[in-house]
N, C-alpha and C positions, 0 to 999 in steps of 0.2 A: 499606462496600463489600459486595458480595454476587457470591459466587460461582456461575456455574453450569456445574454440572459433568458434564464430555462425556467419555463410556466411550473410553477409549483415545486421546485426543487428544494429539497430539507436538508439532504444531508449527504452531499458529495463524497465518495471514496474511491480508493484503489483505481485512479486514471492510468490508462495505459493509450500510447500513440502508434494506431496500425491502420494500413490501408488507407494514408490518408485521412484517418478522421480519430476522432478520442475515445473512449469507451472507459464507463463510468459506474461505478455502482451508486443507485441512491437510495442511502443504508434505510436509512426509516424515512423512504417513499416508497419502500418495495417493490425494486424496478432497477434494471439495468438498461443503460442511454446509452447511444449513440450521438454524437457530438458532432457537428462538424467545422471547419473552422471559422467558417461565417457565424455559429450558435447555432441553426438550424439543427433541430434535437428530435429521435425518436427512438422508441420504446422496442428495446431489444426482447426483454423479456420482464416477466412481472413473478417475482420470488420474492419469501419472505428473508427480509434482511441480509441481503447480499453485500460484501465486504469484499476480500480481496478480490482481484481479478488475474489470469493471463491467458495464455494462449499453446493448445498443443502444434506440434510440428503441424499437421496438416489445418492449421489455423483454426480449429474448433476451441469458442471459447467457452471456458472453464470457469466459476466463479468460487469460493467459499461462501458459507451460510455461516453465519453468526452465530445464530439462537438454534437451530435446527443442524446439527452440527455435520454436513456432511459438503462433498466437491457434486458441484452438479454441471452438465453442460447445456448450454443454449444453442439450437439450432432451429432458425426459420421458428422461432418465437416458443415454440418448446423447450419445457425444461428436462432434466431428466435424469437422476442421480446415477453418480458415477464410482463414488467412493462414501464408503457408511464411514463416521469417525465418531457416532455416537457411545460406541466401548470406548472411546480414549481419550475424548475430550467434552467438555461440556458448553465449551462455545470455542468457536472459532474469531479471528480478525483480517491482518494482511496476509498476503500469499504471494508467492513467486515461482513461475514454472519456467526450467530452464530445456534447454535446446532437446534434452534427452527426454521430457517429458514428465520428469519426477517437479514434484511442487514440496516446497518448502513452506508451511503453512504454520502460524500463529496460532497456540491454543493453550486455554486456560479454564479453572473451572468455578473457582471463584476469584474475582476482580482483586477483591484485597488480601486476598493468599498467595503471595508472590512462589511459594512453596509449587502453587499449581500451575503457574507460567514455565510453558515450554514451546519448542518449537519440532515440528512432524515433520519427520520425512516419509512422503507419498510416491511409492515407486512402481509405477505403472506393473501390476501381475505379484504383485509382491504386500504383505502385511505391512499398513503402517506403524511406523518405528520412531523413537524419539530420537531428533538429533541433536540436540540440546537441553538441559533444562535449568532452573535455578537461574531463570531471568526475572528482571524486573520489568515486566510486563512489556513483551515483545510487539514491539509493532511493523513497520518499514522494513521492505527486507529487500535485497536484489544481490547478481552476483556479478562480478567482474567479466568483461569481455572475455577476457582469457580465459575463464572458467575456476580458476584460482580461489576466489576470497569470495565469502558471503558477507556484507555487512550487514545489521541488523540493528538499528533504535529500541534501545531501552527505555521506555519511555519514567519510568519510575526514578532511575536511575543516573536520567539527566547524561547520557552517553549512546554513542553508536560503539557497536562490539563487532568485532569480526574474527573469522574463522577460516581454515582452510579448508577446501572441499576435495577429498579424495576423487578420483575415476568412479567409484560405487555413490558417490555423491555423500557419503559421510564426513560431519564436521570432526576437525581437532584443533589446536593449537589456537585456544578462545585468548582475547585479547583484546583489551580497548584501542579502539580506534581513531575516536575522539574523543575526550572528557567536555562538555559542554556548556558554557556561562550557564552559571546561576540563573534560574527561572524559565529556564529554557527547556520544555517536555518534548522530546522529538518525538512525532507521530511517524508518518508516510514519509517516505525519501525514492529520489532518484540520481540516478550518474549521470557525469557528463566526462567529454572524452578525454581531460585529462585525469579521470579519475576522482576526481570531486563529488562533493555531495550535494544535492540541493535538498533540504531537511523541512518541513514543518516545524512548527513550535504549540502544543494545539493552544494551551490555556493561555500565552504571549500574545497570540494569534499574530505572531513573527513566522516568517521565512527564512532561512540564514544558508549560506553558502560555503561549505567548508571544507577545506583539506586534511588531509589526514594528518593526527599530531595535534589538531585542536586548533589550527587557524582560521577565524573568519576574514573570508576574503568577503564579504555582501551580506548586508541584512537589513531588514525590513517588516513592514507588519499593519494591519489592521486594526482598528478601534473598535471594539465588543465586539468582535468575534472569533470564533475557534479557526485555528489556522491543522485542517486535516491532513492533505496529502499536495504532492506535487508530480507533474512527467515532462519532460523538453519530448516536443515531437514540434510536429510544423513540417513544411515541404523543405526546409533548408534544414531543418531540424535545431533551428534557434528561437523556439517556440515554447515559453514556461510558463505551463498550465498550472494555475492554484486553486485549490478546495478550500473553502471556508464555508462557516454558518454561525448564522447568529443564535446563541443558546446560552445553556448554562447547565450544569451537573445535572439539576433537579428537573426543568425542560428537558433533556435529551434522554434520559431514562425514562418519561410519561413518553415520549414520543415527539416534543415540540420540537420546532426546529427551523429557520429560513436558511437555503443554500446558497452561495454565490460563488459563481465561477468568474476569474478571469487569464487574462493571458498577459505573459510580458516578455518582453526580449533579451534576450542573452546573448552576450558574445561567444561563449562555449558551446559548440554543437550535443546534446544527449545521442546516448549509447541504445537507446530504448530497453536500457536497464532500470527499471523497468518501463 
């Protein structure tokens, strides 16, 4: 593995790999990075508590806000709200925008009220609308090349769930994906091209690699730390980018936090799903 190390980094989220370089939220540094594959890191924009991340067709990136609960875009270090979601959710997490534009967004309004875990659908000219609800607190989200299937980490629930996605982008036919070992909390995830998942674990602070059905083909993990999110990008695209931070419940809610980023190699090329 190979580390690359970012001044002051707390708390890595939502990587996505484009144009060559990584793009990163860092949640409680309030600050979205730019990555490159050397480490050389700089400061895309500076928002409070940015979480998911992707990108509209004409490449303008997008983020979720966590606490302040709306999509805002960054350009040339500007931020600038694009969707209010303050009527329908009370905080935001992951997010995923696909080819059309529409974002599939994590929200919930309180933590321990699984009752409040759902997942938005945001459709560019159009009221957001629930696409799901009655999760166990949705994290990792991305959808199949084909456009087919959304999966989605449960993190409460110790499973990834997946869905079909109509043409209008609406879910049905919910379905477990994977049921997940015991102690295993999937955060962040991403594809690889045959379909596979590369999953976080946060409170394991494991990585695991999994097929659908609940096979682990690879696993792995860190020693006192939260294992966050994951993305394969790289110029060959066999490049697996992992978020961690060293915390705990009680530190990451005051705000504490140290980040670490590294990179490790994969035989499986990523989809940049996400």
């Amino acid at each position: 593995m190979t580390e690359l190390r970012i001044a002051d980094l707390r708390f890595p989220e939502g990587p996505r790999w484009r144009d060559g370089t990584w793009w990163l939220s860092d949640q409680l540094g309030d600050r979205i990075l730019r990555v490159g594959p050397d480490g050389a890191a700089a400061v895309v924009a500076e928002v409070h508590a940015p979480s998911g991340l992707g990108f509209l067709a004409d490449g303008v990136l997008v983020a979720a806000l966590m606490h302040e609960p709306s999509l805002v875009r960054a350009v040339g270090g500007t931020v600038e709200e694009i969707v209010d979601l303050r009527g329908v959710a009370g905080h935001l997490n992951d997010m995923f925008v696909d080819a059309a534009g529409r974002a599939y967004v994590d929200a919930y309004d309180d933590f321990n009220d699984q009752s409040t875990h759902r997942l938005l659908l945001v459709t560019p000219g159009a009221d957001p609308v629930v696409a799901t609800a009655g999760l166990a607190f949705p994290n990792g989200v991305a959808i199949t090349v084909d456009g087919a299937t959304l999966v989605l980490s449960e993190t409460f629930a110790g499973r990834i769930s997946a869905f079909d996605v109509a043409t209008d982008g609406s879910l049905s036919g919910r379905r477990v994906w994977a049921q997940l070992p015991d102690g295993v909390n999937p955060d962040g995830l991403c594809l690889d091209e045959r379909g596979d998942v590369w999953v976080a674990s946060y409170l394991s602070g494991e990585f695991l690699h999994v097929r659908e059905g609940g096979e682990i083909l690879d696993r792995f993990g860190f020693t006192d730390r939260w294992a966050l999110s994951c993305s394969i990008g790289g110029d060959d695209g066999r490049t697996l980018l992992l978020c961690t931070s060293e915390t705990t419940q009680r530190d990451y809610f005051a705000g504490r936090a140290v980040g670490h980023l590294e990179t490790r190699r994969v035989d499986v090329p990523g989809v940049g799903r996400p």
